[in-house]
N, C-alpha and C positions, 0 to 999 in steps of 0.2 A: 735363636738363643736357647730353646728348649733340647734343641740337641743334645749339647753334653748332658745333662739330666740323663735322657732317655736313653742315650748309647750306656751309661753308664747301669743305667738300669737294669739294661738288655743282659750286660756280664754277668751282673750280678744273677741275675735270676738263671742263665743259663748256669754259671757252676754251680748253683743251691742244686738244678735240674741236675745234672752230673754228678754230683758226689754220690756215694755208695754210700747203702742203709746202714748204719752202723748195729753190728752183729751184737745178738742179745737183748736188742732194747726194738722190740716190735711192736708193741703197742705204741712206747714212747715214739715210735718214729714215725708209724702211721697216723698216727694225732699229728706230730708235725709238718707230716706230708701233706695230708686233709686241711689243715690249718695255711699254709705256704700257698697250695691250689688256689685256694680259693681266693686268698690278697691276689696272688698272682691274678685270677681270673678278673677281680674286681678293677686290678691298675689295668689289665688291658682291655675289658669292657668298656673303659670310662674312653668318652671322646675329649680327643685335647681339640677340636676344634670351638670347646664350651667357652664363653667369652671372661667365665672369670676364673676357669683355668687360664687363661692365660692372662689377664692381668696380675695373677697368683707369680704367673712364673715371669710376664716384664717387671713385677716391683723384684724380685729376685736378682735379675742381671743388672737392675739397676742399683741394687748394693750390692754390686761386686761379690756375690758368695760365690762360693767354689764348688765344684762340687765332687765333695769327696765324701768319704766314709763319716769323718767325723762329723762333716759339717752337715750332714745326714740326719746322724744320730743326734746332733744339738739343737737341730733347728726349731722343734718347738719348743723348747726349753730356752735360748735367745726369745724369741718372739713373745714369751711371756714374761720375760725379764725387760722389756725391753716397753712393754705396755706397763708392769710394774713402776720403771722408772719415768714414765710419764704422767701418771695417776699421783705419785707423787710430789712430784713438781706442779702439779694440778694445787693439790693442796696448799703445796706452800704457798702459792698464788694466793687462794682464796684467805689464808692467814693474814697476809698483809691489807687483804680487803678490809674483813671484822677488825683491823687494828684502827685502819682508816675511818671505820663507821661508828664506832667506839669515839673517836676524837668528834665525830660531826655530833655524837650524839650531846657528845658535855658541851661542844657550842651553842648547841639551841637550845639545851637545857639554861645557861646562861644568860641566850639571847630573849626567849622568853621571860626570864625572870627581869630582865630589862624594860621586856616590853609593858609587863604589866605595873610596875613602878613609874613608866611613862603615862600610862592612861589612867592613874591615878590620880598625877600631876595634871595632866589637861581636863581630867573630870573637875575637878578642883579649879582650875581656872576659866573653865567653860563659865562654871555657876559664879563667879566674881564678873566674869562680862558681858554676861545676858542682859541684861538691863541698857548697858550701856550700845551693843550690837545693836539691839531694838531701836533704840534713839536715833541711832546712825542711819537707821534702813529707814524709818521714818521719816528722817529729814534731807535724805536720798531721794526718795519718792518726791516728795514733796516742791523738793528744785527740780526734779525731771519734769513734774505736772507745770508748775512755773515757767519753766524756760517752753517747754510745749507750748502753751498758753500763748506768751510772747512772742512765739514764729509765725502763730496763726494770727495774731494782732497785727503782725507788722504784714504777715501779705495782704491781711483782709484790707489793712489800710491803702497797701500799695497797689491792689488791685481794684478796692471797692469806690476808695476815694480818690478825688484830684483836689490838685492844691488852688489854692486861690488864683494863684499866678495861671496858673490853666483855663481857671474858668473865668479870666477874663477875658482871654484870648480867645475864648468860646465865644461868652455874651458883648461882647462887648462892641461898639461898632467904631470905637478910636484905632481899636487891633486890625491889623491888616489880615486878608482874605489868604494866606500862603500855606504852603505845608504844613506850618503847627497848628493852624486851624483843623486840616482836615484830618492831622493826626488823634489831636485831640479830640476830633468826632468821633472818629473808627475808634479810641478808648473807650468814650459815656456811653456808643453804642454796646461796644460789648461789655460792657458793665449793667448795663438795663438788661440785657439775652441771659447773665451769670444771675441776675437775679430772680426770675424765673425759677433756677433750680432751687433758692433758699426755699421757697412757696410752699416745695413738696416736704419740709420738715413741720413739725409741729412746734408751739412755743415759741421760744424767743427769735429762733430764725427764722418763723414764718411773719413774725412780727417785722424783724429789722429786715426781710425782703420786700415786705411792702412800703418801708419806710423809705428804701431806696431807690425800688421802683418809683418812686413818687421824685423824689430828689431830682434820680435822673433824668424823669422824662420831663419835667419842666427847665434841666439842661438842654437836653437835647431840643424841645420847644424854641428856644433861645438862640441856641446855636440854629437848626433850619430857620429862623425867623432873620434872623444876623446876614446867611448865604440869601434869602429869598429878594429882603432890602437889598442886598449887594449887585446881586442881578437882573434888578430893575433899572438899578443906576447902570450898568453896563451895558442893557439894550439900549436905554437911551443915547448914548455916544458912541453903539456901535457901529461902524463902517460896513456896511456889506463891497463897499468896493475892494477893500481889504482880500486876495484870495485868502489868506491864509487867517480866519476868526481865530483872537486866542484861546489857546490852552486851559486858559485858565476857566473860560466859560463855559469848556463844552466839559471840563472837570466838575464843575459847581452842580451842572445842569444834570450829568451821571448821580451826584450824590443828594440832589434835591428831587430825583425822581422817584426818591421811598416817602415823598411824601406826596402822591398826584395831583390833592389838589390843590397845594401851593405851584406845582411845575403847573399845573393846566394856567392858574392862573396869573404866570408869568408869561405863558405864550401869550394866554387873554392881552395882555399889555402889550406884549412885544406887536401884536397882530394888527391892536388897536393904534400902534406908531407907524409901523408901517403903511395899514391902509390910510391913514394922513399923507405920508409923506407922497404913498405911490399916489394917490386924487391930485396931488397936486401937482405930479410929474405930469401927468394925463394931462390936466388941463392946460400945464404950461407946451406940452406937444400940440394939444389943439389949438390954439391962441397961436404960437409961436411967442411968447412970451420968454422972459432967462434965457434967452440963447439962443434956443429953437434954430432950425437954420431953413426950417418950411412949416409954415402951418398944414395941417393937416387940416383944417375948414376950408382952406381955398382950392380945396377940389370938392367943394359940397356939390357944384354944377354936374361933377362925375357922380353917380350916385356910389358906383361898383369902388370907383379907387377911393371914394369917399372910406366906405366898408371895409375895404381890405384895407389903406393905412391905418384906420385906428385897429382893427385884427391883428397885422403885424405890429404896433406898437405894442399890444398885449402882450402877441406870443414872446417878443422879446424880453420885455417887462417879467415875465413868466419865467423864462428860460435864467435871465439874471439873478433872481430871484431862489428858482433851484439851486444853480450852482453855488451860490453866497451860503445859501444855510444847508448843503448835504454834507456839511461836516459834524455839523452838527449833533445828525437824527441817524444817519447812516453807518456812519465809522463806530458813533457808540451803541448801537442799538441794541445787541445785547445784554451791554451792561445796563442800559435804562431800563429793559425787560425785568431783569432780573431785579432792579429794587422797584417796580410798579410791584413787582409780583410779591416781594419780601413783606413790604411793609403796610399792605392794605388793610391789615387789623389793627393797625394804630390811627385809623380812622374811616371807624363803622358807618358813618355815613355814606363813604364813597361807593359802597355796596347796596345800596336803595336799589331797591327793581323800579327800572322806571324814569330813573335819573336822566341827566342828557347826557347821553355819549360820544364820547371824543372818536377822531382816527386812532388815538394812541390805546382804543383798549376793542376786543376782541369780545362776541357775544358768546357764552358756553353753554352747557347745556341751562335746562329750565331749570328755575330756581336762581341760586344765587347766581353773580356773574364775575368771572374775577377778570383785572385789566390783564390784557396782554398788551406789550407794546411792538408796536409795528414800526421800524425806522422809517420808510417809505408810505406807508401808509400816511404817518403824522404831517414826516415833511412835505406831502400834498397836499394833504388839509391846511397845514399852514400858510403855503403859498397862494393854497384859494382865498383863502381868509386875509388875507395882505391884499388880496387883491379885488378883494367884494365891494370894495366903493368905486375903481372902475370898471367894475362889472356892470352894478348900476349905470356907471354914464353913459358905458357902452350900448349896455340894453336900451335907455332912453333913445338917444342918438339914431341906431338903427332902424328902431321902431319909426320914428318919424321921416327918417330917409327915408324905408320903403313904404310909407303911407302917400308919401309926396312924390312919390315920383310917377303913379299911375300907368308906369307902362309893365303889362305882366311879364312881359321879355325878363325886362331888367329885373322885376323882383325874383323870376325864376334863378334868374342868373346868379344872384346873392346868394338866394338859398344854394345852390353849390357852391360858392367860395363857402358859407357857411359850415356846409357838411366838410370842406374840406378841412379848415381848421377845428371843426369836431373832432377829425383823425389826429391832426396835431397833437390837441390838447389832450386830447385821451392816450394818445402816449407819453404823453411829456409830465400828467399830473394823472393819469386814472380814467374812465370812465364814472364815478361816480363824483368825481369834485366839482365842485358847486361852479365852477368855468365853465366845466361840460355843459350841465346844469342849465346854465345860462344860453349855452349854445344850442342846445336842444329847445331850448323856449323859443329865442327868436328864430327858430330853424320852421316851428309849429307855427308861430305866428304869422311869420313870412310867406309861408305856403298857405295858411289860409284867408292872406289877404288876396294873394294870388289869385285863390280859388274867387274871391268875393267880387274881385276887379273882372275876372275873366266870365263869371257870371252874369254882371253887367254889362259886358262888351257885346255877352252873347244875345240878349233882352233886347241890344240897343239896334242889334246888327239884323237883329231877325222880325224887328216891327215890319219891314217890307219883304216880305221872302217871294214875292210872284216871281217865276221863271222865266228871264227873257226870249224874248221869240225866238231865238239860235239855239235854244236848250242849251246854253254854257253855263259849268257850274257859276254858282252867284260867289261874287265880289268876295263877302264875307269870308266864305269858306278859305278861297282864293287865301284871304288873309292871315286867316286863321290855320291854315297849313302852312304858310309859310313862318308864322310865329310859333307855332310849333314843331318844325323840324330846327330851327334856330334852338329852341330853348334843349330839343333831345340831345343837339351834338351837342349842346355847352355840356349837357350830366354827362354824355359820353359812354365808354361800355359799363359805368359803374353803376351802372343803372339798373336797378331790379324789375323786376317783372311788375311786383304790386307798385312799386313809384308810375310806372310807365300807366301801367292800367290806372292810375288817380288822374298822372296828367293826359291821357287822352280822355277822360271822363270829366276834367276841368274844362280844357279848352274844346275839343271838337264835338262830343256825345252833343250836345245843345246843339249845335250848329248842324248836324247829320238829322236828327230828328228834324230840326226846322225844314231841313230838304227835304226829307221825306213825305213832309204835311205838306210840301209844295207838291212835289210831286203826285200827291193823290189827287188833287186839285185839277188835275189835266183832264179833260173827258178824254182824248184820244190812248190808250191803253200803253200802243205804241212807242206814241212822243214820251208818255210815260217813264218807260220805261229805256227810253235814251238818253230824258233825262237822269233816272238814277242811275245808268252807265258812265255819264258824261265826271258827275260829282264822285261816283264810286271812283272811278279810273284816275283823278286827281288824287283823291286819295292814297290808293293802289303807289301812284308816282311818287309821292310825297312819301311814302312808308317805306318803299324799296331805297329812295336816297339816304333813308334814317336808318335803316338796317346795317347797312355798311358801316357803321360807324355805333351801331346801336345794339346787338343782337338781340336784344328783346323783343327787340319792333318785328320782328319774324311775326309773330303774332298775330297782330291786328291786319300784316300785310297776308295774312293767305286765310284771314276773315274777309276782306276786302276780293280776293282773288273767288272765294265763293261764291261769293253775293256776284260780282259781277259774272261770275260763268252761270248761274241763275238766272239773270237776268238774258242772258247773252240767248239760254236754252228757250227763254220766253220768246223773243225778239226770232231765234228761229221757227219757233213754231208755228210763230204770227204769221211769219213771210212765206211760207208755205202751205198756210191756209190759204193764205191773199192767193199766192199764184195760182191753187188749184180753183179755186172758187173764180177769179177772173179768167182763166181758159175753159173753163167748162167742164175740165176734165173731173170735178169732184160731183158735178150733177147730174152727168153722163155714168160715173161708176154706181153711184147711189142707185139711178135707174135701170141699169141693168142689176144689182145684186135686188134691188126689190122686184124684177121683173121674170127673178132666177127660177122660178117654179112655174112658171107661165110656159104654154106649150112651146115648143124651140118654134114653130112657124109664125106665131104673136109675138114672139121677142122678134125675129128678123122682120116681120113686116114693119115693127116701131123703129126699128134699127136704120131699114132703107127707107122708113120717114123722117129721118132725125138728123141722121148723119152727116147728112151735106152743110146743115146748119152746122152743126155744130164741127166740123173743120173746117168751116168759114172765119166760126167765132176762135179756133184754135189759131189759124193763118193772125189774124189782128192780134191776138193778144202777143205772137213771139214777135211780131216785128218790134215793138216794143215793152216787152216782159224784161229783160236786162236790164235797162235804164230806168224806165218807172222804179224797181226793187231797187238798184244803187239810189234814185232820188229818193227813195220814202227811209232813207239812213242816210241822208246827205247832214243831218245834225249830230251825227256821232262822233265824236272829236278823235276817239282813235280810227281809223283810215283801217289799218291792217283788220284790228275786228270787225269793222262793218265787211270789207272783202271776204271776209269767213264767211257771217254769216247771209252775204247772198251765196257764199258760192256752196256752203250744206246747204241753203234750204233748195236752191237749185236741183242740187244733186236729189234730194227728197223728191222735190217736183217731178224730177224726170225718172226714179225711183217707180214712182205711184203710177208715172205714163206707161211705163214696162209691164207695168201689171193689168192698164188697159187694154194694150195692145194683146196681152195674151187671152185677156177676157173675148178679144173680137176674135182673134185665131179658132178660139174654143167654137166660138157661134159656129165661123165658117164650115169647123170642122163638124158639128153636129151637122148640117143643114146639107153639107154633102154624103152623110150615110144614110142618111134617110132616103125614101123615096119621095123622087119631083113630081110624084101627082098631088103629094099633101101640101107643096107649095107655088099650087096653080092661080091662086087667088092672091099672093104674094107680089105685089109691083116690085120689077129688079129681082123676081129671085135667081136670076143666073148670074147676077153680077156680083161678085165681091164686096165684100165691105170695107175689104183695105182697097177699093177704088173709090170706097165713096169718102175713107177715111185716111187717104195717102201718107200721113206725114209718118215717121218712122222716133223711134228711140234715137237714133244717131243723128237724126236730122235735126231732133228739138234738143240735141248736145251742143249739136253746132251751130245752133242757133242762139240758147243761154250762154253761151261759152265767152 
């Protein structure tokens, strides 16, 4: 768009360049040529690519100018007419403004003068109702502190107080025991806990906190005293055959447990009906009395089924008895925890060090002690305590069964059904409940009548203890093992080491001693000592049948297994002294090792003096050395032992011969290095000695054999 401009320009400036100087005027023309140059130079030095050259020249094309001569020559003279007539128009603007500000100004000149005419007026009326303002805000006040006052009267009422009608149905014992009772407890109660907080004011609230605390809690007195009566009269007509005890007792019992020892001393009663009622169950079971459909005395002739029907009448009894009241103690036991625990500073007694404590309360650290309640715990004790009068009968009854029956069998026998329903009952009620208790007494007692009778049996048994001529063990023993493998298989494998070790030291230690005093009593060493193989070996027998069924008895059976392989080593040693000393062969060896330093031709002359006798005396002893040694153990009761021991000491015998035989080899062989002039004075010195001494190691085998 800058084009025509600059085309236009272009002519221009070339015909100025073109025309010819005008003659006569050469200064003038030189000035205007100098002058023209130099614009000239300046329009075409200047770059049109300068950004506000050409916004110069788009606001141009965009008004439409032309470009000619004239519009050339006018252009700044427009453009200043042009901002002229804008400047002005400006003005006139701003006139119409000042006319506008002009008018605002008389309005608020007016409007002030209004204003302050009005706050004259309200100064003026202010001071006419100041007095009256005050009165108002005073007795504003006054009904807000009033009607305040009044809010707090009516909750303090509706909280602090109850109405008559409440508290009869509290104290009252014509009112029945139902929800409004208990509602209206859980209200006095937290009305006594609210008041507590007045305590911590000073004045008058500390005043009427105690005055309510006091109110309430001889309410509440009233009311637990109301539930406590209530639930006296409901153990008494309670059914335990009933599964299902009411709701309402075991409610009563939850909210009478903030006070422990009214609850303790309602079980006190409830325990005290029960053990009535159960003595008299008991004694109508023993009798057959009401109904009975067998008396339990008419197996007193049994001592055992005697014991075990009244034990199973018990456990039953027991058993009945749990299930009737663990709804009681179980289902709630929580929540009876929780008010043992709430309310034991509403009665400081119940924290004595020292006191007698129930199942229902827990020992804590030293010092004071607070209850815990244990559901299980209590309902054991309970049921003990229900059941401590036929505990008693029990105990009695027992006691004189097994005094009378005299046979230690049969008492051992008890004390295992004993132990057994010990297990029973200590699962069924505890290890510590007074049944256990019971169970463990007559468990002690029974065993040490046992011990008392078996003592006596043993005194009575061993006044004659001589050892029959057969060396069999004596009668007693006899008996006394047999009463004793009887009584280990009744205890069975539950038998421990330490039971085992009493009752072998009850019944047989006495009776093993008595044989052993008999047994010293033998002068033959011997017999002695077949005897105490004969009694050991009974034993040994009797303790391997009880093992099997026993495993403790391992024990005493390979104590027994010692002793008799002791004894057995004696009995061999014996019988191999015999035979050496009855063949000769041990007087012959002696005399040769004492003769072993003596010149070799002094030993063979004693030798071929001696010899002949003495395998004379050898020939007699074997024809009969076999049977004499099986007769002198013909009292040994086991057969197979005594065949051992003839046939080691044998074997010993013919042991010791081998080492004779070598001794005489030895002689000969000295007697032939030597020279035969030194044994010229020697009777027989060319003969042998095993000619004088024929018999052989193989031959004296097969001879003892």
């Amino acid at each position: 768009m800058a084009t025509p401009y600059l085309s236009g320009l272009d002519g221009f400036t070339s015909g100025t360049l073109d025309s010819p100087v005008t003659p006569g005027g050469d200064g003038v023309s030189a000035r205007r040529t100098n002058a023209l140059s130099t614009k000239l130079t300046g329009v075409l030095s200047s770059s049109y690519a300068d950004y506000e050259i050409r916004d110069a020249l788009r606001l141009l094309d965009a008004r439409g100018v032309h470009n000619d001569e004239e519009t050339r020559r006018n252009l700044k003279l427009n453009a200043q007419k042009e901002v002229i007539d804008c400047n002005a128009k400006i003005v006139d603007d701003f006139g119409q403004v000042a006319e506008q500000l002009r008018r605002v100004g008389s309005l608020l000149s007016t409007f002030n003068a209004t204003c302050t005419s009005m706050r004259e007026h309200i100064i003026a009326a202010k001071q006419e109702s100041a007095p009256v303002l005050d009165e108002a805000s005073t007795l504003i006040s006054r009904k807000q502190e009033t009607e305040t006052k009044q809010a707090l009267l009516d909750a303090f009422t509706t909280h602090f107080l109850i109405s008559n009608a409440d508290l009869t149905v509290l104290t009252s014992s014509a009112e029945p025991l139902d929800d409004r009772f208990f509602s209206i407890l859980d209200r006095v109660k937290t009305i006594h806990r609210d008041c507590e907080a007045l305590l911590g004011y000073d004045g008058e609230n500390q005043r009427l906190g105690l005055e309510l605390m006091e109110q309430t809690a001889r309410n509440l007195d009233a009311g637990f005293k109301k539930l406590y009566t209530w639930i006296q009269h409901e153990f008494k007509t309670l059914d335990l055959e009933d599964p299902h005890i009411s709701t309402a007792i075991r409610r009563a019992l939850r909210v009478l447990s903030e006070r422990p020892t009214l609850f303790q001393n309602c079980l006190d009663f409830f325990a005290e009906a029960r053990q009535s009622t159960l003595a008299e169950a008991f004694h109508a079971a023993l009798t057959g009395s009401a109904g009975a459909a067998k008396a339990i005395e008419f197996s007193t002739h049994e001592p055992l089924r005697y014991v075990g029907d009244m034990l199973a009448w018990v456990h039953a009894a027991g058993v009945s008895e749990k299930e009737a009241l663990e709804g009681l103690f179980v289902g709630d036991a929580d929540d009876i925890s929780k008010g043992f625990s709430s309310r034991t500073d509403d009665e400081p007694w119940a924290r004595v060090h020292g006191r007698r404590r129930s199942a229902f309360e827990d020992e804590g650290d030293e010092g004071e002690r607070d209850p815990v309640f244990d559901g299980r715990k209590a309902l054991a004790e309970l049921v003990s305590r229900n059941l401590a009068s036929v505990c008693e009968t029990l105990q009695s009854r027992i006691d004189v069964s097994v005094r009378s029956s005299g046979d230690p069998v049969l008492m051992f026998k008890t004390f295992n059904l004993l132990d057994f329903y010990r297990g029973i009952f200590d699962k069924l009620l505890g290890s510590e409940s007074a049944l256990g208790k019971v169970i463990q007494s007559l468990q002690s007692s029974t065993l040490s009548q046992f011990e008392v009778t078996m003592e006596e049996e043993t005194t009575a048994a061993t006044m004659d203890n001589t050892p029959s001529s057969d060396l069999s063990p004596p009668v007693f023993l006899a008996t006394a093992l047999t009463q004793f493998s009887e009584v280990a298989r009744a205890r069975g494998p539950q038998m421990t080491e330490t039971e085992l070790e009493r009752l072998f030291t009850a019944m047989l230690t006495g009776l093993l001693t008595a044989c052993a005093e008999s047994a010293a009593q033998i002068p033959d060493v011997r017999r002695s000592n077949i005897y105490r193989i004969n009694y050991m070996t009974a034993l040994k027998t009797s303790m391997a049948a009880v093992s099997a069924q026993v495993p403790v008895a391992q024990t005493p059976l390979e104590k027994a297994g010692l002793e008799i392989q002791s004894l057995r080593d004696q009995l061999v040693e014996m019988l191999t002294t015999s035979l050496l000393e009855d063949s000769g062969i041990r007087d012959l060896m002696q005399e040769l090792d004492t003769r072993r330093s003596h010149e070799p031709p002094t030993r063979r002359a004693w030798l071929n003096t001696n010899l002949d006798e003495a395998a004379q005396r050898l020939d007699n002893f074997l024809s009969s050395a076999l049977m004499d040694a099986q007769e002198s153990l013909k009292n040994l009761f086991d057969r197979t032992l005594a065949q051992n021991i003839v046939s080691e000491a044998v074997e010993r015998f013919c042991s010791e011969f081998d080492e004779l035989e070598g001794m005489l080899d030895m002689v000969d062989a000295e007697s032939g290095e030597l020279d035969g002039e030194r044994f010229e004075d020697v009777p027989d010195h060319d003969t042998s000695l095993r000619e004088l001494y024929p018999r052989t190691g193989a031959e004296v085998r097969a001879l003892l054999s």
